[in-house]
N, C-alpha and C positions, 0 to 999 in steps of 0.2 A: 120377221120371226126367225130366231135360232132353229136351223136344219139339225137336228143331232142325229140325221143317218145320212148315209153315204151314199151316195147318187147312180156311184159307179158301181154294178155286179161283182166286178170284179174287185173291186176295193177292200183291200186289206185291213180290217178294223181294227183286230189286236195290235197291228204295228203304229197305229194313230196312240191306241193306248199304253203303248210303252214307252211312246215319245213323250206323250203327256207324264206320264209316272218320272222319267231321266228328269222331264225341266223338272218337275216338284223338288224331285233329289237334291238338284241343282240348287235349286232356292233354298233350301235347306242345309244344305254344305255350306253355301256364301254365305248367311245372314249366321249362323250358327259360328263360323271361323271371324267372322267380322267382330263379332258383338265377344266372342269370347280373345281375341286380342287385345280389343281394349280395353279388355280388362285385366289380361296376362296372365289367365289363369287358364284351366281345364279338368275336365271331367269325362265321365262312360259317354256322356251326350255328344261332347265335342269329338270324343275319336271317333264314337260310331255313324258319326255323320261327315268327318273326311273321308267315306267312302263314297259320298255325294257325287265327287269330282269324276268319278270315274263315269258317271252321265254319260258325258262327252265323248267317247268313248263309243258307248251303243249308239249314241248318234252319227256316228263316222258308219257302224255297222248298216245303220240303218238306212242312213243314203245312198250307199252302195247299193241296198235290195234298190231302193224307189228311182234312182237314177237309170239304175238296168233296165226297167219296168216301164219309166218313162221311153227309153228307146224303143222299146215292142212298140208304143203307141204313134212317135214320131215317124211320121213320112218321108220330111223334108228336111235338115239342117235348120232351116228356117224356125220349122216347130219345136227344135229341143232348145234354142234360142230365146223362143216367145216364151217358150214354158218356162223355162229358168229366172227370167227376169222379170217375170210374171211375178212370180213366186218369192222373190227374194227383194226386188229393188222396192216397190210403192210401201211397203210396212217398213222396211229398213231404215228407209228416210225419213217417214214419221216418228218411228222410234229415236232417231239420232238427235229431230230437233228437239223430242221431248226430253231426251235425256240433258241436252245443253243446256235446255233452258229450265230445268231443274238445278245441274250441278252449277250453271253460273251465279242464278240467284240464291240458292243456298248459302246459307252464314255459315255453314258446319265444314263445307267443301273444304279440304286441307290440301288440295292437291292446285295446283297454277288453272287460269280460267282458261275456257276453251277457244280457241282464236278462231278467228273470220277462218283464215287458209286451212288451219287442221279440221274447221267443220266442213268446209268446200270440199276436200280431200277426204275425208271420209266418206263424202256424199257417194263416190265412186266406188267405195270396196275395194280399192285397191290400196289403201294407207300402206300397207305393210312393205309394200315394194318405193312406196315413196320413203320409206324411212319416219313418215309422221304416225304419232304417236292415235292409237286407239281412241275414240270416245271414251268407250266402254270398255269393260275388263275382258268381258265375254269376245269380241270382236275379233277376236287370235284365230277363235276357229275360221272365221269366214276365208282368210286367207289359204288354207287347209282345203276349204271346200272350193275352192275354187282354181285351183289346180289341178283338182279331182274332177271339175265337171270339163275343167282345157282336155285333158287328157281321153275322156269317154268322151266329149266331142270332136277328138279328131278319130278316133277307133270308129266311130259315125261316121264320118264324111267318106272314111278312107276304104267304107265298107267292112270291118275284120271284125263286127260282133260275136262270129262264127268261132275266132280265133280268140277269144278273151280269155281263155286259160294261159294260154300260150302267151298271149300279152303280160298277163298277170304274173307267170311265171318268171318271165323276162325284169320284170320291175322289181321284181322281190330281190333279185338278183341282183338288180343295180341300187338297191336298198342296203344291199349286206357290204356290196362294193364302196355304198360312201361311210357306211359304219367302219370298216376296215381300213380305210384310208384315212380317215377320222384322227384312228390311233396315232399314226404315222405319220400326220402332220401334211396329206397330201390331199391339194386342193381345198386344203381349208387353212384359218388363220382365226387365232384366239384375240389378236388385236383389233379386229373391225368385224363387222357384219356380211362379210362376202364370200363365206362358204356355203356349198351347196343345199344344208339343212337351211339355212335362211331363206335364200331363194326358190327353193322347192319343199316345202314343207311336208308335202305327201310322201317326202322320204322316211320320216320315224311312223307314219300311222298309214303309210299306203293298205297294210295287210288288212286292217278294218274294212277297209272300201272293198277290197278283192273279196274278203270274206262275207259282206252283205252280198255280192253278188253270186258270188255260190251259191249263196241259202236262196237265191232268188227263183234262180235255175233248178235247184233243189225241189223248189215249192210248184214250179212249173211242170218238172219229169222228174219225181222220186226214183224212177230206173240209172238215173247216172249216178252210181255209186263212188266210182272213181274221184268224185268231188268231194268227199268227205275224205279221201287222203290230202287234197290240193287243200282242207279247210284244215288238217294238221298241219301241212306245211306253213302255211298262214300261221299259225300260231306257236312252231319253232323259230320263223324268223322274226316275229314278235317279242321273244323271250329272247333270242338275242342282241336285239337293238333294246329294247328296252327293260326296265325293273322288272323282276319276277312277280312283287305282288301285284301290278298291273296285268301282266300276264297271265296271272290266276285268277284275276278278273274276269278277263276277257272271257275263259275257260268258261267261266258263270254265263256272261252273255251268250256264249255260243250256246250253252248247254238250254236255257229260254227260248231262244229261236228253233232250238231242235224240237223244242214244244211245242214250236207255232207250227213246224215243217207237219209235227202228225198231228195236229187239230187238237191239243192240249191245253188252249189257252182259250175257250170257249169261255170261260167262269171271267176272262178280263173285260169280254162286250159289256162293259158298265153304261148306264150315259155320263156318268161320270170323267169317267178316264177316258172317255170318248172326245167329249165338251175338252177338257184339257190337250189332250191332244191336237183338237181342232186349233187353239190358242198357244198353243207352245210357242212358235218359234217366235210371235208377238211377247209373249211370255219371256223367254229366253234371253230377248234382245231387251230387254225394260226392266229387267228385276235384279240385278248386280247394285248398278252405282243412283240407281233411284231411291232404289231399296235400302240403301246404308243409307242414304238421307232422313226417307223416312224414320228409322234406325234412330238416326241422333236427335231428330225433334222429338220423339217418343221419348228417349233417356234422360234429354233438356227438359221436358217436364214431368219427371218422377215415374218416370214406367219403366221399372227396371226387371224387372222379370222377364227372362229371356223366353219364357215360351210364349208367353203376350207378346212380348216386342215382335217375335215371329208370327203370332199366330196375326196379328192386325196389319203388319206390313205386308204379309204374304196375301191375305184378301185384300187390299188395298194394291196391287199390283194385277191381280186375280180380274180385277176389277179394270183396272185401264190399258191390260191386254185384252180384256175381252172388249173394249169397243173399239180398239186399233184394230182385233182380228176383223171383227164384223162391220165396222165402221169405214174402214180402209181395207185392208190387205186383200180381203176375200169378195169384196164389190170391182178393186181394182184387176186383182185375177181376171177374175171372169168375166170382167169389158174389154182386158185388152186381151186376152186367148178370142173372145168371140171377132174380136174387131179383124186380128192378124194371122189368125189360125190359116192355113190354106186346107182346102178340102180336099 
């Protein structure tokens, strides 16, 4: 039976429900930019749902709080290890083969089929550093987060969770450093893949992760005020690494979480957005390049109304994340956290 409440007291509802809301976004952005490229046209629909992308986004914000939050609860090294790949690797994999074996036997697939080596290399998460190419479209973030969770797991070993302003401060710093150097043509190179934005990706969106962890710390002891100047800083060096209307975004994001910080967001405890939340990252990882498939056997036979084409692809996605969440991801957590947890 589907759990739709949260186990843990201390579990954060609203942030499951705003993760669930970002994927919807998300699937709404891609199926919406997809369907309306092929057709090379646009409308109020189509811009007002390039604002979808910016999801990803609050999902960077968001890991930051649940990564922090995971460390209160780790003991061991060991435990933020189990927990992490818990968490990400048993759904990830199921999702990969699903999506393969969609896009290869699809007739609409216009893109080259997926090889033995690129799907073996993918199995690991680490494609990006291999230089092999993504599955899925979506998969860019993973690389992103996983730099983010090297990083908070050496600040873990090394003991200096005490220090994570001070950390954070430091990184932001070496943010603005390879932005500036950037210009200048130093330590980076526009002819191959070997500058520092490649290899470190947490350099253009470090400031999301810092800033989930503020609001963390926030949500823990409202008395540290001083954190709401470090969550401006975060969002100066934001605006200058990156576009301004993303930045304005963010502004939004922040300003939602400052809802969640004083118990404003009570009206999102839906089971709805709950249920989606639960299914997100299953969601996340399935609904890109399965989803255009879908997409084209709909339009190959006469279903050309874009809010049908969405509204049937999107429950039909709806639909085979939620038995990868339930079916895998969330049976596979909780066998291997019980099996390797230490007490």
């Amino acid at each position: 039976m589907v759990q739709l409440k949260p186990s843990d007291k201390n579990h954060y509802t609203e942030i499951d429900c705003i993760r669930g809301i970002c994927a919807i976004l998300l699937l709404l952005h891609h199926y919406t930019k997809y369907i309306y490229d092929k057709n090379q046209w646009q409308d109020w629909y189509y811009v007002i749902n390039e604002y979808g992308r910016y999801g990803v986004h609050f999902f960077f914000v968001i890991s930051g709080f649940l990564i922090f939050m995971t460390l209160d609860k780790a003991k061991h090294p060991k435990d933020f290890i189990i927990s992490r790949f818990s968490r990400l690797y048993p759904g990830y994999w199921v999702c990969i083969l699903l999506t393969t074996l969609v896009v290869n036997s699809s007739p609409y697939y216009a893109f080259h089929t997926i090889t033995l080596n690129q799907f073996l290399i993918n199995l690991t998460m680490l494609q990006h550093w291999f230089l092999i190419e993504d599955i899925d479209g979506v998969y860019w973030t993973l690389a992103v987060e996983l730099c983010f969770y090297l990083l908070i797991f050496l600040v873990f070993i090394t003991k200096q969770q005490r220090h994570i302003e001070r950390i954070g401060i430091i990184w932001m710093g070496i943010m603005l450093l390879n932005y500036y150097s950037a210009g200048l043509q130093i330590l980076h190179s526009d002819q191959q893949p070997s500058n520092l934005n490649f290899y470190l990706p947490l350099l253009k969106n470090g400031t999301l992760f810092f800033g989930g962890i503020l609001f963390y710390q926030l949500k823990k002891d409202p008395s540290q005020k001083r954190k709401y100047v470090l969550l401006l800083l975060t969002l100066v060096v934001h605006f200058i690494i990156n576009k301004t209307e993303e930045t304005m975004v963010i502004i939004f994001v922040y300003f939602i979480l400052y809802l969640f910080l004083i118990d404003k967001l009570r009206f999102m405890r839906g089971k709805v957005s709950y249920f989606i939340g639960i299914i997100s990252y299953s969601l996340y990882l399935l609904h890109q390049y399965i989803g255009y498939e879908v997409i084209n056997f709909l339009n190959d036979h006469g279903i050309t109304n874009i809010f049908l084409e969405i509204l049937i692809t999107g429950f039909l996605i709806l639909i085979l994340s939620t038995i990868v969440a339930f079916g895998v991801e969330r049976p596979a957590m909780k066998f291997i956290r019980g099996k390797f947890f230490r007490e």
